[in-house]
C-alpha positions in Angstrom: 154.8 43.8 83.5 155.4 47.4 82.5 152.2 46.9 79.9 150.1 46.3 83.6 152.0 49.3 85.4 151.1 51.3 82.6 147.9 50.5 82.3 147.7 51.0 86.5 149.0 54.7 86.0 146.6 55.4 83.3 143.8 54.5 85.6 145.0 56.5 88.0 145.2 59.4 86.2 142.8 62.0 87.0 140.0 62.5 84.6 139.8 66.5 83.4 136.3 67.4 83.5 133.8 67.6 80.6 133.1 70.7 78.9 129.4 71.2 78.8 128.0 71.8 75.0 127.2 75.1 73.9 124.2 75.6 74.1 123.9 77.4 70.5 121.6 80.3 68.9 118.4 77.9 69.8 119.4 76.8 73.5 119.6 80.3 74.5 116.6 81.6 72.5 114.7 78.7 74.7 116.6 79.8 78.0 115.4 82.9 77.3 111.8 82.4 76.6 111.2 80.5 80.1 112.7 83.1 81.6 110.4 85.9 80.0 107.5 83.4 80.5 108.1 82.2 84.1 105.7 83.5 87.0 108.2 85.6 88.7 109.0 87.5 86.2 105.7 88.0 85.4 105.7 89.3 89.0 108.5 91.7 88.2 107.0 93.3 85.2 103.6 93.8 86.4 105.8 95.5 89.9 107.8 97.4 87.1 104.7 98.5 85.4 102.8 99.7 88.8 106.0 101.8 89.6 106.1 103.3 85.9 102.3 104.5 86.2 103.9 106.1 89.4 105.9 109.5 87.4 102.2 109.7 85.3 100.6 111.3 89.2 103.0 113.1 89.9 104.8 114.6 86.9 102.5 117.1 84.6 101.9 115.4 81.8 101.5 116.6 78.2 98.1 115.0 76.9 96.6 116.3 80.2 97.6 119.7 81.2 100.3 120.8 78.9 100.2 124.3 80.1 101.6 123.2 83.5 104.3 121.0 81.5 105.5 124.3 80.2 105.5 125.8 83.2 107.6 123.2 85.0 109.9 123.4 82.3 110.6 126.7 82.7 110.6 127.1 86.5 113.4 124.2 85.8 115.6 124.4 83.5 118.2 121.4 84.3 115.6 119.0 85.8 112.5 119.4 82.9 114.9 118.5 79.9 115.8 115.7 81.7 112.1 114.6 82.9 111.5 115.5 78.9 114.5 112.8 77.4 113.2 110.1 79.7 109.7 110.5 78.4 108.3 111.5 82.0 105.6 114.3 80.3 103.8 111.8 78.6 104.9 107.9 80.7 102.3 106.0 79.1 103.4 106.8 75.1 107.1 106.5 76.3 109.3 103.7 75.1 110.2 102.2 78.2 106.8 102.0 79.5 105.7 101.0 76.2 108.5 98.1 76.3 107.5 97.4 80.0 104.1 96.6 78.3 104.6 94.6 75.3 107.4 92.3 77.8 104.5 91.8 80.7 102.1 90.8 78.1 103.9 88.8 75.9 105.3 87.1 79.3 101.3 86.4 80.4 100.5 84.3 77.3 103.4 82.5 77.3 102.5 81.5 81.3 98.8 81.4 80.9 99.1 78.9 77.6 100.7 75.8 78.7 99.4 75.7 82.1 95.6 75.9 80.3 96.6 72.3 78.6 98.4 71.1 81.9 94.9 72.0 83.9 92.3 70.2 81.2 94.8 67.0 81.4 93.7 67.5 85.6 90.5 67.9 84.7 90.2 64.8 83.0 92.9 62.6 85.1 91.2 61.0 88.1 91.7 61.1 91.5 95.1 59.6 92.4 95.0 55.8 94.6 95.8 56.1 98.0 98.8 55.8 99.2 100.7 52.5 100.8 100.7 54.3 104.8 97.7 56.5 105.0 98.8 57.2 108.7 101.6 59.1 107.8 99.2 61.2 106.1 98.1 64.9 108.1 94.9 63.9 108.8 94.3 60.3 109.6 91.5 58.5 111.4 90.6 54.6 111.5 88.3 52.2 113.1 87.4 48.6 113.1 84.0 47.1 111.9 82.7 43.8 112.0 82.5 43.6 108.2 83.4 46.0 105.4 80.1 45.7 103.0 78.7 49.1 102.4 81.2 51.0 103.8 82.8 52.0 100.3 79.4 52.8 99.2 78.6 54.3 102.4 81.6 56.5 101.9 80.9 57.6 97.8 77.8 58.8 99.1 79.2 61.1 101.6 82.2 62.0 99.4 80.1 63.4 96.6 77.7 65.1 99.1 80.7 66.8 100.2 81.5 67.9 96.6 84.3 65.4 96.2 85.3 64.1 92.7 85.4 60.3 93.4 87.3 57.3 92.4 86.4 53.4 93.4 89.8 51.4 93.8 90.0 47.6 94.6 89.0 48.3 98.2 89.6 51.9 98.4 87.9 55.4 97.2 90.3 57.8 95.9 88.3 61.3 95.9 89.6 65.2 95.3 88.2 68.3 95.3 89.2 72.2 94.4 90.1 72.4 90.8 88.8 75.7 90.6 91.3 76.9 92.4 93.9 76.6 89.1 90.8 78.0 86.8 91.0 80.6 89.4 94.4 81.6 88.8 94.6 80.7 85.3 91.3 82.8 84.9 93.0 85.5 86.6 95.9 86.2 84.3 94.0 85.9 81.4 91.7 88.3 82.9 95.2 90.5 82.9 95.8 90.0 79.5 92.1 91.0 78.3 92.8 94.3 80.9 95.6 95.1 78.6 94.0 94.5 75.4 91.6 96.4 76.4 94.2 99.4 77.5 95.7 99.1 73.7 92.8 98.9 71.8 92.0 102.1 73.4 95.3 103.6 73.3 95.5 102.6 69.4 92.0 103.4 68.2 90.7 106.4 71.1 91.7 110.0 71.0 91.1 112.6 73.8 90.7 116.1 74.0 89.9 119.5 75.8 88.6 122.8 75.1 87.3 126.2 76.8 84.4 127.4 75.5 83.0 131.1 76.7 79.5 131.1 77.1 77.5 131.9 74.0 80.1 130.1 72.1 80.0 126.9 70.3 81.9 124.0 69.5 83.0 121.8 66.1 84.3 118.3 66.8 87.2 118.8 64.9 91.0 118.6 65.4 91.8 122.1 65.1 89.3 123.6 67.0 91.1 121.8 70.3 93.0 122.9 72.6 95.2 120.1 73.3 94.6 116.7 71.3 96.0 113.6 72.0 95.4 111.0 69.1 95.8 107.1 69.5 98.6 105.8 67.3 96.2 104.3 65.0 93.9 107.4 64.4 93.6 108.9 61.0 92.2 112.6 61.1 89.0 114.4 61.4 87.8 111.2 59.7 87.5 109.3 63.1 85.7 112.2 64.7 82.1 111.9 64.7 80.5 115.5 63.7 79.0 116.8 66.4 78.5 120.3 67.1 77.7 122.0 70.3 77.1 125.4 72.1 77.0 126.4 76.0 74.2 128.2 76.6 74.6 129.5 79.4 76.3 128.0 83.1 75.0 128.1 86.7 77.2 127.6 89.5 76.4 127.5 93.3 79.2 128.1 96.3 79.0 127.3 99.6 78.4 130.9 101.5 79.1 130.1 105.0 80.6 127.8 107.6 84.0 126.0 107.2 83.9 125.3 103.4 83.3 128.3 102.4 83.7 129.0 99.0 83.4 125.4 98.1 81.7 124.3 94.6 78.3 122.5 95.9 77.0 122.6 92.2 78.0 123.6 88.6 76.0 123.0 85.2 76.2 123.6 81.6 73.3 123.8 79.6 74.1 122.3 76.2 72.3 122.9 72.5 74.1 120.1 70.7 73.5 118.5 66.7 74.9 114.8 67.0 75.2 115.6 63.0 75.0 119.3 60.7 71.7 117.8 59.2 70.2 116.3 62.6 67.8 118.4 64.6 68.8 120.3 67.6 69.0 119.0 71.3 69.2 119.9 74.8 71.4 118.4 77.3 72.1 119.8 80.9 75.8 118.7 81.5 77.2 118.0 85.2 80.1 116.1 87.0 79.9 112.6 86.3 76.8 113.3 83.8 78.6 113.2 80.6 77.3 113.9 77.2 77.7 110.4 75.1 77.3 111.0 71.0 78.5 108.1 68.9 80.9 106.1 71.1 82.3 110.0 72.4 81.6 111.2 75.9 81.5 115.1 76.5 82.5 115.7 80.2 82.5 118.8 82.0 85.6 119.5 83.6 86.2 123.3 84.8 85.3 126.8 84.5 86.3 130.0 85.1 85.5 133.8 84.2 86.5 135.3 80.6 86.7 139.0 80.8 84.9 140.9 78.2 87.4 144.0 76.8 87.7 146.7 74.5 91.5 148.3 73.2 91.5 151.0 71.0 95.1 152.0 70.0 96.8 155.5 69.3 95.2 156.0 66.4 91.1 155.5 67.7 90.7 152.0 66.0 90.1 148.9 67.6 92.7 146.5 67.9 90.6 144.1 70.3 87.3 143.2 71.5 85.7 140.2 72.9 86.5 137.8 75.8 89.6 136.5 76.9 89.8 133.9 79.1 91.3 134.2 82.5 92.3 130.6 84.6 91.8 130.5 88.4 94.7 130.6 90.8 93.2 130.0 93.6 90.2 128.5 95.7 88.7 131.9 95.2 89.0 132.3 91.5 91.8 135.1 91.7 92.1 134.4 87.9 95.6 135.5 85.8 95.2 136.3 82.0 96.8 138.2 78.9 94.9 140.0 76.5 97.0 140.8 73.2 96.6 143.7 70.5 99.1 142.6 67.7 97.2 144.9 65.3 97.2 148.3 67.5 99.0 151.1 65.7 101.7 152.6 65.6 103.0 150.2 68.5 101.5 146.9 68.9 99.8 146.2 73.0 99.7 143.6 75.7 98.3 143.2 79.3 98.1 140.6 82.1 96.9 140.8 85.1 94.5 139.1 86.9 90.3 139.5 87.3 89.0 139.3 90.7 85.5 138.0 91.5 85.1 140.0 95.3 87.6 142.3 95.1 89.1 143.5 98.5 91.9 145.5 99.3 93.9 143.9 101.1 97.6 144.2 103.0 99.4 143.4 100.1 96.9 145.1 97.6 93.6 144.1 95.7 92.8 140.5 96.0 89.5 138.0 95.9 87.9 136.8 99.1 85.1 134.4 97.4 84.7 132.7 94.0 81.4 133.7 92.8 81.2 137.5 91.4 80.0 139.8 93.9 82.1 142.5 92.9 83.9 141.6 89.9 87.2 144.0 89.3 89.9 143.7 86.5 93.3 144.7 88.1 96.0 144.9 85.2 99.1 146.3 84.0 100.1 147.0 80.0 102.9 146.5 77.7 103.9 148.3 74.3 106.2 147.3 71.3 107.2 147.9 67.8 105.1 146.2 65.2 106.8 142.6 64.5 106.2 140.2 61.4 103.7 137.2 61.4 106.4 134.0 62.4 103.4 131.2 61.6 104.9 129.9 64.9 101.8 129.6 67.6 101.8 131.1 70.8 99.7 130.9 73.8 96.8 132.8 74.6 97.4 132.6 78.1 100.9 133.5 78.1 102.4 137.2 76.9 105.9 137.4 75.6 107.5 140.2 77.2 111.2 139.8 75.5 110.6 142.9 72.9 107.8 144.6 75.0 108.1 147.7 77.3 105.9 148.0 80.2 103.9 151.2 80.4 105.3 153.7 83.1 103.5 156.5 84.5 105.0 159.0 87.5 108.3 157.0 87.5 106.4 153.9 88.4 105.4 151.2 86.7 101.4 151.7 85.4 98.8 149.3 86.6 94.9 150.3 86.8 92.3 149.1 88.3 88.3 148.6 86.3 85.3 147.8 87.5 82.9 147.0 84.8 82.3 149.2 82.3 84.7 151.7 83.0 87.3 152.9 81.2 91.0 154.5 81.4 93.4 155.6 79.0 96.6 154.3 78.2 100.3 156.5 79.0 101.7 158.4 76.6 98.3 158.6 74.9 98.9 155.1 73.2 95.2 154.3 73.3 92.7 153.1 75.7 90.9 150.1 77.4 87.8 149.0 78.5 86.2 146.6 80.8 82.6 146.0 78.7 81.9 143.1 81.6 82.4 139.4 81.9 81.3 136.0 81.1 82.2 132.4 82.2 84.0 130.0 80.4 83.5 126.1 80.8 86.3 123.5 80.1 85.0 120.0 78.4 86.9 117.3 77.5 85.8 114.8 74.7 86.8 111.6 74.7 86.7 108.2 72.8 88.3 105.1 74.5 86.4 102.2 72.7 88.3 99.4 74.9 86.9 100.9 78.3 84.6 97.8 78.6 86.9 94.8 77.6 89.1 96.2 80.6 86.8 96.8 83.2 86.0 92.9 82.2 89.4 92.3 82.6 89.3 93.9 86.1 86.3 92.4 86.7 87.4 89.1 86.1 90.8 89.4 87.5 88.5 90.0 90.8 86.6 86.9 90.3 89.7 84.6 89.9 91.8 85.9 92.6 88.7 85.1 94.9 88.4 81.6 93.5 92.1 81.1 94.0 92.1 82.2 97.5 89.0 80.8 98.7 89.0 77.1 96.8 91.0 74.8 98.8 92.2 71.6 96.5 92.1 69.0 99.1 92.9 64.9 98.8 90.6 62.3 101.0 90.5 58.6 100.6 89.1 55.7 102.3 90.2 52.4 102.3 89.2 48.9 104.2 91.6 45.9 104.9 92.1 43.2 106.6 94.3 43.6 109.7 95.4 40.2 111.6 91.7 39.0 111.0 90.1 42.1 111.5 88.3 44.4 108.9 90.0 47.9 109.3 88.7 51.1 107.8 91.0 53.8 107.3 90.0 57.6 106.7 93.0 60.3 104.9 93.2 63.5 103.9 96.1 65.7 102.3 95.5 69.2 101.7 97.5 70.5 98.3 98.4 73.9 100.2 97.7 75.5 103.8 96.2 73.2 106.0 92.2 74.5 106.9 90.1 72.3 108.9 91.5 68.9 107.6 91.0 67.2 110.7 87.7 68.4 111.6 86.3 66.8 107.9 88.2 63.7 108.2 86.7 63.3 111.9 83.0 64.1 110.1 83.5 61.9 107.2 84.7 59.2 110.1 81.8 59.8 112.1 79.4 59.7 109.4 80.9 55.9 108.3 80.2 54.6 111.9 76.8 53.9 112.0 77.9 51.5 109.8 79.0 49.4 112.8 78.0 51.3 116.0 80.1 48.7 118.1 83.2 49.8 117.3 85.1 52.1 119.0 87.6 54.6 117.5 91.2 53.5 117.5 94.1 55.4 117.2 
């Protein structure tokens, strides 16, 4: 007996619930790779990379305009570190967008893969039978005919004219239609996937690069005659540049002169002398907006000008300490234009100026300024700056920048000294430090060269991506079948339809596929 009331207890003992396995180094390398290479979070990354191309618009960014990144640091000094440590001055080489990248694409292969062998097993599996209760189907139609020959044939025909795929049954057609509308999406993320090859072949292999040439001047394809360069991580030196040499002849420009837009650009060219090698024979090219200059896979694009001052400083002592142009960059709409011109070599004490050269000089309230872009009365208003000679660093400076920190600016009358040149005049410098000259002006064109080799296998991609997104929203995979039995001695002929997504017209086809098996047997009346 107490063998049996044990036995009873035991049994009635709770049972303390399993511990699940661990699922171990491989179960969560697995968990992990369907979540990377599930649909929504392909979703996700693609979101995350559309909002990390966001700081790339509206933060200054190194490769671009580097001279505005240095201003923005300096106009903000806790903010532009920052921006600078999270890699917002140049997004697109940053590690987090970088990461972002390599996540979203890895994450498109591993959804775009499998599903290509899950659609050719659809593509060859036939079109399901019909279901045992058609009439619970969404669209449903029947109708009675006095006998059933031909009305399987009947309805093959009209199946296949309809662009079904079709499937005879022991007394039923099974027949689908819309498998483009997977290739469609499966076409479309692979089109992604070619988009961002195409984006880092030319990120790797491209380079990119501007420079402002004067007029009269020429130009070297070579690293160090740039600007700014920006390099793909894969390029190896003056090697990958091809060696062509170019020089601006001379630049036309045209402005509107009246009416609202005033002052607008309506037209500005570069005439171009260019050798697509130093052995090949010159050319001429006239180079617009949009009308680049394409030599060996490069592309020469005109992207700016302004006016470069033409100046002569003499120092204390009568020599020359500079002559030539210096470049001046616009500041406004009407090409009130801010530069530095720098004397290092003057003697005994080493010169600098800034100031800005005004196309239509006016005087205005708040002193000289320019009322129009085009030069209709050019003036160079300036002020100047003296120092002790200092030793060559090696470190680079800009030309467009003066570094005032061991400079004194010139002072006449108590007052700080500016003057005020038209061309070709002349005034002397305080404290008979030397002189300087306006000799006149020229213009200055900014190009930009450069080599993305994987701009066509992306606009594919795009182009594609297009294409499957429209076949994914305009196929419609849809389910039809038609079947005849017997019914309590009668010959019954059943018409269904299942659309595999948002119902579109289902009714009205099943009605015209109905109608079009009738004549069949024109007795008959429809029956519900």
């Amino acid at each position: 007996m107490s063998d049996v009331k044990d036995r009873i207890a035991a049994s009635s003992k709770p049972e303390e619930p399993s511990t699940p396995p661990a699922m171990g180094l491989v179960g969560w390398l697995r968990w992990t790779w369907r979540q990377l290479t599930s649909m929504k979070t392909a979703l996700v990354l693609l979101f995350l990379l559309a909002l990390g191309a966001v700081p790339g618009s509206l933060v200054p960014q190194t490769p671009i305009d580097p001279i505005k990144v240095s201003d923005f640091l300096a106009a903000h000094k806790t903010l532009g570190p920052l921006y600078d440590k999270l890699g917002l001055f140049d997004v697109y080489k940053s590690a987090w967008f970088s990461a972002i990248y390599l996540l979203l694409f890895i994450s498109l292969i591993g959804c775009v893969v499998p599903r290509l062998s899950v659609y050719a097993k659809g593509l060859r599996a036939r079109p399901p039978k019909p279901p045992r209760n058609l009439n619970r189907l969404p669209g449903y139609e029947r109708f009675e005919v006095d006998g059933g020959d031909g009305v399987l044939e009947a309805a093959t025909r009209e199946l296949r004219k309809r662009r079904f795929r079709v499937q005879a049954y022991d007394g039923a057609v099974g027949a689908e239609r819309g498998y483009l509308r997977e290739a469609g999406n499966l076409l479309f993320h692979f089109s992604l996937i070619l988009a961002l090859v195409g984006v880092a072949w030319g990120s790797l292999f491209g380079y990119r690069g501007s420079v402002l040439v004067v007029v009269g001047n020429g130009f070297s394809n070579t690293v160090a005659q740039y600007d700014d360069f920006t390099p793909g991580r894969a390029f190896s030196g003056d090697d990958d540049l091809p060696p062509f040499s170019l020089t601006v002849k001379d630049f036309q420009v045209k402005f509107q002169e009246d009416g609202p837009q005033k002052g607008a650009a309506r037209e500005f060219k570069a005439q171009l002398a260019y050798q697509e090698t130093p052995d090949a024979p010159e050319k001429s090219y006239e180079l617009q907006v949009n009308h680049p200059l394409k030599l060996d896979g490069s592309s020469v694009y005109l992207l700016g000008h302004g006016y470069a001052p033409r100046v002569t400083v003499k120092d204390g002592q009568g020599n020359v300490a500079f002559s030539g142009p210096a470049p001046f960059l616009p500041q406004d709409s009407n090409f009130s234009s801010f530069g530095v011109i720098k004397a290092p070599d003057a003697r005994p004490m080493t010169l600098g100026f800034e100031g800005f050269f005004l196309p239509t000089a006016v005087i205005g309230p708040d002193g000289p300024v320019s009322v129009f872009p085009d030069d209709l009365n050019p003036e160079l208003v300036m002020t100047g700056y003296y120092g002790r000679p200092q030793p060559e660093t090696g470190k680079p400076e800009s030309v467009y920048q003066l570094d005032k920190t061991k400079l004194t600016q010139f002072q006449q009358n108590g007052d700080k000294w500016r003057f005020q040149l038209a061309p070709g005049q002349s005034v002397p410098l305080p404290d008979k430090a030397g002189s300087i000259t306006f000799d006149g002006y020229s213009r200055w064109v900014k190009l930009q060269v450069s080599h993305t080799p994987g701009t066509d296998l992306a606009l594919a991609g795009i182009l594609l991506a297009i294409l499957g997104l429209m076949g994914s929203l305009f196929v419609h995979p849809r389910r039809t079948w038609v079947r005849v039995r017997d019914e309590d001695g009668r010959t019954v002929v059943e018409v269904a339809g299942l659309d595999r997504g948002p119902e579109r017209g289902l009714g009205d086809e099943i009605h015209a596929i109905t109608k079009s098996l009738r004549p069949a047997s024109p007795s008959n009346e429809e029956q519900p």
